[in-house]
KEKEFI-688854 format. One record per residue (C-alpha): x, y, z. Coordinates in steps of 0.05 Angstrom, whole numbers, padded with zeros to 5 digits, always signed. Layout:
<pts>
XYZ ...
</pts>
This chain:
<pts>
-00112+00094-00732 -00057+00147-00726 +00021+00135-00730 +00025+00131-00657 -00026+00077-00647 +00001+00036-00693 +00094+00049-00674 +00057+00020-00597 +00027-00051-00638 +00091-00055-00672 +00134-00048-00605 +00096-00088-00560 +00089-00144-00612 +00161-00142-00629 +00173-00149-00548 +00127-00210-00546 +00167-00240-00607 +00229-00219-00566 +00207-00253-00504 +00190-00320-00537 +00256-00322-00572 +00293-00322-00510 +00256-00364-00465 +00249-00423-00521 +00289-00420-00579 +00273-00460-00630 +00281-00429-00699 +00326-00366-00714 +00261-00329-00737 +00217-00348-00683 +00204-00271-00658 +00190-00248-00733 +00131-00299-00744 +00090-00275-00672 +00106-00197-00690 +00083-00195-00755 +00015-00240-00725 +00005-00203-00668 +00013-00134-00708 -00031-00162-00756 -00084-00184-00715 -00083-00129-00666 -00087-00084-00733 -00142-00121-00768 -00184-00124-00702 -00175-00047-00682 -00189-00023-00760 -00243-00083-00787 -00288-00105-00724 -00316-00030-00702 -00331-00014-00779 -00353-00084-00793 -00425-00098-00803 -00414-00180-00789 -00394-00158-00717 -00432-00102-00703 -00442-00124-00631 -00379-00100-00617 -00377-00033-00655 -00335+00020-00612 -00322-00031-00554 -00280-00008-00495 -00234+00058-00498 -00189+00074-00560 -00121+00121-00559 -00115+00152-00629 -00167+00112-00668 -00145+00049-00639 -00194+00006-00606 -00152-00029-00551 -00196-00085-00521 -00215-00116-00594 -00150-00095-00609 -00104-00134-00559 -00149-00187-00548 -00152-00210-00623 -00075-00199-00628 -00061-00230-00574 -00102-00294-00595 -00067-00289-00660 +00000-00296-00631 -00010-00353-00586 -00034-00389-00649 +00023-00374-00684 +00072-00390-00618 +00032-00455-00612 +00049-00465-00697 +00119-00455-00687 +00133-00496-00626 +00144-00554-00657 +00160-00520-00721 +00231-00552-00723 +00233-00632-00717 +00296-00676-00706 +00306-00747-00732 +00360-00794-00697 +00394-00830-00756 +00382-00906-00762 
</pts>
Protein backbone atom coordinates (compact mmCIF):
# COMPACT_ATOMS: atom_id res chain seq x y z
CA UNK A 1 0.00 0.00 0.00
CA UNK A 2 1.58 3.32 -1.15
CA UNK A 3 1.58 6.73 0.83
CA UNK A 4 -1.37 7.84 -0.99
CA UNK A 5 -3.60 4.94 -0.19
CA UNK A 6 -2.96 5.06 3.12
CA UNK A 7 -3.04 9.81 3.79
CA UNK A 8 -7.06 8.76 2.08
CA UNK A 9 -7.73 5.96 5.31
CA UNK A 10 -6.30 8.41 7.59
CA UNK A 11 -8.57 11.39 6.22
CA UNK A 12 -11.69 9.77 5.79
CA UNK A 13 -11.39 8.03 9.20
CA UNK A 14 -10.44 11.19 10.91
CA UNK A 15 -13.82 12.75 9.11
CA UNK A 16 -15.93 9.87 10.52
CA UNK A 17 -14.32 10.53 14.03
CA UNK A 18 -15.08 14.25 13.24
CA UNK A 19 -18.61 13.62 12.40
CA UNK A 20 -19.45 11.56 15.53
CA UNK A 21 -17.94 14.14 17.77
CA UNK A 22 -20.23 16.66 16.71
CA UNK A 23 -23.43 15.05 16.33
CA UNK A 24 -23.09 13.24 19.97
CA UNK A 25 -20.56 14.36 22.22
CA UNK A 26 -19.87 12.40 24.85
CA UNK A 27 -16.17 12.21 25.77
CA UNK A 28 -13.46 14.92 24.63
CA UNK A 29 -11.68 12.01 22.71
CA UNK A 30 -14.51 10.47 21.09
CA UNK A 31 -13.16 11.19 17.31
CA UNK A 32 -9.56 9.80 18.31
CA UNK A 33 -10.88 6.25 19.43
CA UNK A 34 -13.09 5.64 15.80
CA UNK A 35 -9.95 7.09 13.66
CA UNK A 36 -7.42 5.19 14.98
CA UNK A 37 -10.19 1.88 14.57
CA UNK A 38 -11.29 2.62 11.44
CA UNK A 39 -7.59 3.30 10.14
CA UNK A 40 -6.73 0.27 11.68
CA UNK A 41 -9.19 -1.91 10.41
CA UNK A 42 -9.40 -0.51 7.04
CA UNK A 43 -5.39 -1.06 7.13
CA UNK A 44 -5.34 -4.53 8.53
CA UNK A 45 -8.16 -5.63 6.02
CA UNK A 46 -6.52 -3.99 2.73
CA UNK A 47 -2.79 -5.40 3.73
CA UNK A 48 -3.74 -9.02 5.79
CA UNK A 49 -7.04 -10.53 4.03
CA UNK A 50 -5.69 -10.60 0.07
CA UNK A 51 -2.23 -12.13 1.40
CA UNK A 52 -3.89 -14.24 3.96
CA UNK A 53 -4.18 -17.88 3.50
CA UNK A 54 -7.20 -18.21 6.35
CA UNK A 55 -9.31 -16.01 3.88
CA UNK A 56 -8.24 -16.92 0.71
CA UNK A 57 -11.79 -16.65 -0.63
CA UNK A 58 -11.35 -13.24 -0.79
CA UNK A 59 -7.82 -12.82 -2.19
CA UNK A 60 -7.74 -9.63 -4.60
CA UNK A 61 -11.56 -8.90 -4.11
CA UNK A 62 -13.00 -5.82 -5.84
CA UNK A 63 -10.69 -2.92 -7.37
CA UNK A 64 -7.62 -1.45 -5.45
CA UNK A 65 -6.02 2.27 -5.97
CA UNK A 66 -2.30 1.99 -5.10
CA UNK A 67 -2.15 -1.44 -3.45
CA UNK A 68 -5.17 -0.83 -1.49
CA UNK A 69 -7.97 -3.18 -1.70
CA UNK A 70 -11.02 -0.91 -1.17
CA UNK A 71 -14.07 -3.23 -0.71
CA UNK A 72 -12.25 -5.48 2.13
CA UNK A 73 -10.81 -2.44 2.93
CA UNK A 74 -13.80 -0.11 3.82
CA UNK A 75 -16.03 -2.69 4.73
CA UNK A 76 -13.80 -4.14 7.61
CA UNK A 77 -13.03 -0.51 8.72
CA UNK A 78 -16.04 0.52 8.61
CA UNK A 79 -17.30 -2.49 10.85
CA UNK A 80 -14.52 -1.69 13.12
CA UNK A 81 -15.66 1.75 13.76
CA UNK A 82 -19.21 1.20 14.47
CA UNK A 83 -17.92 -1.21 17.14
CA UNK A 84 -15.88 1.13 18.60
CA UNK A 85 -18.81 4.10 18.23
CA UNK A 86 -21.21 1.49 19.79
CA UNK A 87 -18.11 1.01 22.82
CA UNK A 88 -17.97 4.53 23.45
CA UNK A 89 -21.59 5.52 23.55
CA UNK A 90 -22.14 4.90 26.76
CA UNK A 91 -18.48 5.18 27.55
CA UNK A 92 -19.16 8.03 30.10
CA UNK A 93 -21.87 7.24 32.95
CA UNK A 94 -23.47 9.77 35.44
CA UNK A 95 -24.58 9.00 39.02
CA UNK A 96 -27.25 11.41 40.78
CA UNK A 97 -25.92 11.74 44.37
CA UNK A 98 -28.10 10.15 47.16
Amino acid sequence: MGFTAFAGILIVAVVAGAVVQILEKKINYDWLIIAVTGTFGAYFASETFPGSTVFQAIKDFGPQADGFYIIPGVMFGAILALVAYLGTRNLTVTTSAA
